[in-house]
C-alpha positions in Angstrom: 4.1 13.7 11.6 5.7 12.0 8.7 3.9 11.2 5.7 3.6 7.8 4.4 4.5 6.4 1.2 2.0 2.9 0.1 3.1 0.5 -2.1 0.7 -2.0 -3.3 1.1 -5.2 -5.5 -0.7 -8.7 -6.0 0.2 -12.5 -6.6 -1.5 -14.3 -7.8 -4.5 -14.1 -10.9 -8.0 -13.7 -10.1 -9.4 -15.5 -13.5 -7.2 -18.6 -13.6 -9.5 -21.3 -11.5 -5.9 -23.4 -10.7 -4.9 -20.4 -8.7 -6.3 -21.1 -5.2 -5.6 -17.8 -3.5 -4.6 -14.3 -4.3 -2.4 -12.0 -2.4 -2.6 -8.3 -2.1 0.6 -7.0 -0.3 1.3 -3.1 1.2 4.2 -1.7 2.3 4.2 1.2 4.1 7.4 3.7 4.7 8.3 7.1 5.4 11.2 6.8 3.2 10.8 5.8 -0.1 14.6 6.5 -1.2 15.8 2.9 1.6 14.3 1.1 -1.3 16.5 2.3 -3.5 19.4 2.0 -1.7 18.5 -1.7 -0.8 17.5 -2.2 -4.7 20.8 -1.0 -5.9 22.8 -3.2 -3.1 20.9 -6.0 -4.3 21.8 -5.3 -7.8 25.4 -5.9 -7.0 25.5 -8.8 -5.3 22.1 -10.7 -6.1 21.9 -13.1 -9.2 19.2 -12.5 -11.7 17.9 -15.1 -14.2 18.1 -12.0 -16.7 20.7 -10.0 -17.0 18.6 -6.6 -16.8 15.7 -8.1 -15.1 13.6 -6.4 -12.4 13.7 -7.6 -9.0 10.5 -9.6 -8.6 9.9 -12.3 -6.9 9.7 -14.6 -9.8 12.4 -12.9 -11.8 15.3 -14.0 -8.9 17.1 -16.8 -7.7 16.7 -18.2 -3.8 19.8 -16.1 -2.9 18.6 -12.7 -4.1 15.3 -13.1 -2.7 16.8 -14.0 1.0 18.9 -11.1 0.6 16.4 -8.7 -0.6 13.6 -9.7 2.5 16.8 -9.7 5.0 17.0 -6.1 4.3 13.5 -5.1 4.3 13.2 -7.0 7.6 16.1 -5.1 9.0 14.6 -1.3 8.1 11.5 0.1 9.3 9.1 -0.9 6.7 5.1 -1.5 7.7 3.7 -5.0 6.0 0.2 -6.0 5.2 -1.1 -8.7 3.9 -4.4 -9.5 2.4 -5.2 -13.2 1.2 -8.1 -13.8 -0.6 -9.3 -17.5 -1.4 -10.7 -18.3 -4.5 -12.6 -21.4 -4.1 -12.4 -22.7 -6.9 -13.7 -19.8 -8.6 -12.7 -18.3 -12.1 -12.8 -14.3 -10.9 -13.5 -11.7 -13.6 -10.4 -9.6 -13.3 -12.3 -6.2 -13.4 -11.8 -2.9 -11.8 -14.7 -3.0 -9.6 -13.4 -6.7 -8.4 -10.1 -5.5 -7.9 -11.0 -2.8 -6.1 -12.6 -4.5 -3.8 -10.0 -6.4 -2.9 -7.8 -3.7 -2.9 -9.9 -1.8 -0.4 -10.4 -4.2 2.1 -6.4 -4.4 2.5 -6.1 -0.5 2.5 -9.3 0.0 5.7 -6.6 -1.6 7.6 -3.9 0.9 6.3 -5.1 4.1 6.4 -6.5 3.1 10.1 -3.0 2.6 10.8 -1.7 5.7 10.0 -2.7 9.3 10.5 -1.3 10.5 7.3 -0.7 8.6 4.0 0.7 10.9 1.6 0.3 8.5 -1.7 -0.7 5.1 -3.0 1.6 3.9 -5.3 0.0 0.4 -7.2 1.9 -1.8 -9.7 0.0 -1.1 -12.6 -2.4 -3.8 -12.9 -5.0 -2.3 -16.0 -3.2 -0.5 -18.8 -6.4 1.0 -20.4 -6.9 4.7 -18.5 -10.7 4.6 -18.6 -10.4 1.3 -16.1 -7.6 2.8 -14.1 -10.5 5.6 -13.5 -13.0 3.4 -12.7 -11.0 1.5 -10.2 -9.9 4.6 -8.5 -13.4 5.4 -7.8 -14.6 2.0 -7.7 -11.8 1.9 -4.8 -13.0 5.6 -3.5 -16.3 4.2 -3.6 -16.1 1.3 -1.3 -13.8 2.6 1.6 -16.1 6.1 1.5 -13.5 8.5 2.0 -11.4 11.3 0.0 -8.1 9.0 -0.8 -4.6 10.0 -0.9 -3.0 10.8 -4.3 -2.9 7.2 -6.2 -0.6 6.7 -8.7 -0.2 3.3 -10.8 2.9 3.0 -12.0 5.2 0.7 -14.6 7.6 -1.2 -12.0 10.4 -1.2 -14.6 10.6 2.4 -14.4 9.6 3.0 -10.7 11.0 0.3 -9.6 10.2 1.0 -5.9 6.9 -0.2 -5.6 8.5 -3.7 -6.2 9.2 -4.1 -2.7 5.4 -5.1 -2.8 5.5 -7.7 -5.1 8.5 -9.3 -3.2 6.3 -9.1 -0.1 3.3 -10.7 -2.1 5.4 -13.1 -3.4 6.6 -14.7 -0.4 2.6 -15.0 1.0 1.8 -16.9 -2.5 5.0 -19.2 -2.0 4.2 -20.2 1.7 0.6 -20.3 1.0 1.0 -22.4 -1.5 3.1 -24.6 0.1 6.4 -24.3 -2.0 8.9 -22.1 0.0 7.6 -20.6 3.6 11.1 -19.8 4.3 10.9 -16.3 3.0 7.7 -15.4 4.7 9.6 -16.1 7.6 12.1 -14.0 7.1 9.7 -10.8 7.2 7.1 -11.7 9.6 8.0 -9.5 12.6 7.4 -6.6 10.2 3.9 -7.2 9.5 1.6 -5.0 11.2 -1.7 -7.2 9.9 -2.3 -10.1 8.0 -5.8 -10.9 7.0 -7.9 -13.4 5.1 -11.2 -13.7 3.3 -12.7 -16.3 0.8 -14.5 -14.5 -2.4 -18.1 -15.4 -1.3 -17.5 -13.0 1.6 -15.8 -10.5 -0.4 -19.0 -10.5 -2.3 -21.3 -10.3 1.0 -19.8 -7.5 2.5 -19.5 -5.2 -0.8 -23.3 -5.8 -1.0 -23.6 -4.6 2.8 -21.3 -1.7 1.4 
């Protein structure tokens, strides 16, 4: 059995009341080193609105995002996608929140796969004491001994970007400005679910 590599990364803020959703995106693959080789094909033929700028979704023109989702549609990458609606709400952006969140998108993971070797997030707290507390927070609500989790800085492992393309794409089409590059990667997801905070809240309490 192969193991898995995760790659997890969000669009969207949780504090910022105008933001009606957030989207937590995971990519799963048993071969890290295709993102590479699609990131450095990309590299030479995409256009970038900076001249060494990452490739994130809102760091690239139309072009270099078609090309980059054709790719990832044409390997054998695992998508999910987790929306979360805001209604209206001003979110706290803490580690227990995030967690949360983060959890209810990885039950559907690691009951997809038999193995998962590590989690790799987009760093998303800089301070270490909260990057402990949301790895327990995180350990915490899915009640299980987690693979290794690293949270990285995507400008030097640039890898884990391939989940912030993914989540990109959700926040565009569920936003209503571009659906076209959802599209392009649909057949790849293996689930796609959606929850509205007050829920989130309910079932952490039934946690």
């Amino acid at each position: 059995m192969r193991n898995i590599t995760v790659f997890v990364d969000e669009s969207g803020t949780l504090p910022d009341p105008r933001d009606r959703v957030v989207i937590v995106a995971a990519v799963g693959t048993f071969s890290p080193t295709k993102i590479e080789t699609i990131i450095k094909s990309v590299r030479k033929k995409g256009h970038f609105k900076k001249p060494v700028g990452e490739i994130k979704f809102y760091n690239i023109g139309d072009k270099t995002k078609t090309l980059f989702l054709e790719k990832i549609a044409n390997e054998n990458f695992d998508i999910f996608i987790l929306t979360i609606e805001k209604m209206g709400r001003a979110i706290p952006d803490t580690p227990q929140h995030f967690a949360v969140i983060c959890g209810f998108l990885l039950e559907n993971v690691l009951s997809f796969y038999q193995k998962v070797e590590k989690i790799i997030f987009d760093r998303h707290f800089h301070k270490s004491e909260d990057i402990k507390e949301f790895n327990q927070a995180l350990e915490n609500f899915l009640d299980k001994d987690l693979p290794k989790i690293n949270h990285v800085d995507s400008k030097k492992d640039k890898n884990v970007n391939i989940a912030d393309m993914v989540a990109g794409a959700v926040l565009a089409k569920e936003t209503g400005k571009n659906k076209s590059f959802y599209e392009i990667f649909k057949n790849r997801i293996i689930n796609e679910s959606r929850l509205n905070w007050p829920e989130v809240k309910r079932k952490l309490f039934q946690k």
